[in-house]
C-alpha positions, 0 to 999 in steps of 0.5 A: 326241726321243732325250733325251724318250726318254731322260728316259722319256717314252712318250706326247705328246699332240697336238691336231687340228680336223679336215683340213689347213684345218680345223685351221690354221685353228682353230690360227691357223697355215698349216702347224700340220697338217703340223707334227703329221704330222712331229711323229707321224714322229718321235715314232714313231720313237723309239718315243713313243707319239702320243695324239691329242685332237680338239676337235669342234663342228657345224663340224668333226664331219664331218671326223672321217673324216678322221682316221680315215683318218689313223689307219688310213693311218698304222697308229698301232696297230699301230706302238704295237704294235710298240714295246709302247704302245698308240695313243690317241684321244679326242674331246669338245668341251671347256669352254665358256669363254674363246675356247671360249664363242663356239663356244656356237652351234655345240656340239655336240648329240646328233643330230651323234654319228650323224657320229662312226665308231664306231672313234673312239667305242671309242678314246675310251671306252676313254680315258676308261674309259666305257661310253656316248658320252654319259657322255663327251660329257655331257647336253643344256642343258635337262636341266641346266637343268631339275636346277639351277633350283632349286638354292639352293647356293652354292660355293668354290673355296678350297683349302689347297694352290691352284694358281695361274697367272700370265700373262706380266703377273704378273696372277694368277688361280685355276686353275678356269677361263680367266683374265679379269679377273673371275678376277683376284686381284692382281698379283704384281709390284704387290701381292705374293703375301701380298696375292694369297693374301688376295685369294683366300681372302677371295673378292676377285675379282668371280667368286669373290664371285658363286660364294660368294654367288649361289645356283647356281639364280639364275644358271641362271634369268638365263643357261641356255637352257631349250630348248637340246640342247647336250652338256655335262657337269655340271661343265663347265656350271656353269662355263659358267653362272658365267661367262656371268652374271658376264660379264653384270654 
């Protein structure tokens, strides 16, 4: 910790589901809450400033007074205070992809936000620099539904200055989404990354090629839920959509 002081490190961000067991759980590892508890200590006392982001769903909403409390018991503003920081707090339910999809039946919808305290509301629209909950947290299923069914564009991801990730396979894959192999675009290592960069203007990988061919109105037709009261922002959502119809192929 000196030496990320040292470097001019001011802020470490950190990520909690909920109480002791709720967040092990959703971490996959016994004794990763009080890791963070540890982890805030020290960060605190060489005046870095924890920023606390907390993935929430229908399961683990309710534990939002739990931190709370943590915030308050530890007194997180007003230690930031002290070294001239600002503590921050943000919530939201992130993207319905990869591991995140088969939270799909527990997301989050507009009667759970009565469970939010109204502390962690201010700190996250202060993060965010919104006016409204909702403006963070998005528009129900159908609403999206409803604006895109009728939507007859299509969409790339091309760019001139990709930004591309390798896993620890020299698979490669667009930074848009959660890496699967209907992302996929060559390997490093077997096709060389003149190859991967062909691949990847060209549309090769099976996603690439639906975004850029089939309309975003059909996919909604044949995968979004019409009835549906799920939170998700736009963007969020045509992802969501564009990788559940291409996972149905």
């Amino acid at each position: 910790m000196p030496w990320l002081h040292f470097q001019g490190v001011r802020a470490a961000q950190l990520t909690v589901f909920g109480n002791e067991e709720v967040t092990d759980y959703y971490v996959g590892r016994k004794g990763a809450y009080q890791e963070i508890i540890h982890t805030i200590a020290i960060l605190l006392q060489y005046k870095i400033a924890p920023r606390i982001q907390m993935f929430i769903n229908k399961n683990n909403i309710s534990h939002l007074s739990n931190i709370l409390q943590l915030v308050e018991s530890l007194k997180l503003e007003a230690q930031c205070k002290g070294f001239e920081k600002e503590f921050e707090f943000f919530l939201h339910q992130g993207s319905c992809d990869g591991e995140n999809e088969q939270f799909y039946d527990v997301w989050i919808t507009p009667v759970d936000i009565e469970e939010i305290p109204q502390k962690l509301i201010d700190l996250t629209l202060k993060h965010f620099g919104k006016s409204s909950i909702m403006d963070v947290l998005g528009s129900p299923e159908k609403e999206h539904c409803n604006n895109l069914i009728d939507d007859t564009s299509t969409s790339s991801i091309i760019s001139n200055s990709p930004v591309l990730l390798v896993d620890n396979y020299f698979n490669v894959y667009p930074n848009y989404t959660t890496p699967s192999q209907e992302w996929c675009i060559g390997n490093l290592k077997a096709d060389g990354a003149g190859k991967i960069l062909h691949n990847y203007v060209n549309n090769t990988s099976t996603a690439q090629r639906i975004m850029t061919t089939v309309p975003l109105g059909e996919m909604v037709k044949e995968s979004g839920n019409a009835y549906s009261m799920r939170l998700f922002s736009e963007g969020d959502y045509k992802r969501y959509i564009l990788n559940k119809y291409t996972h149905t192929l």
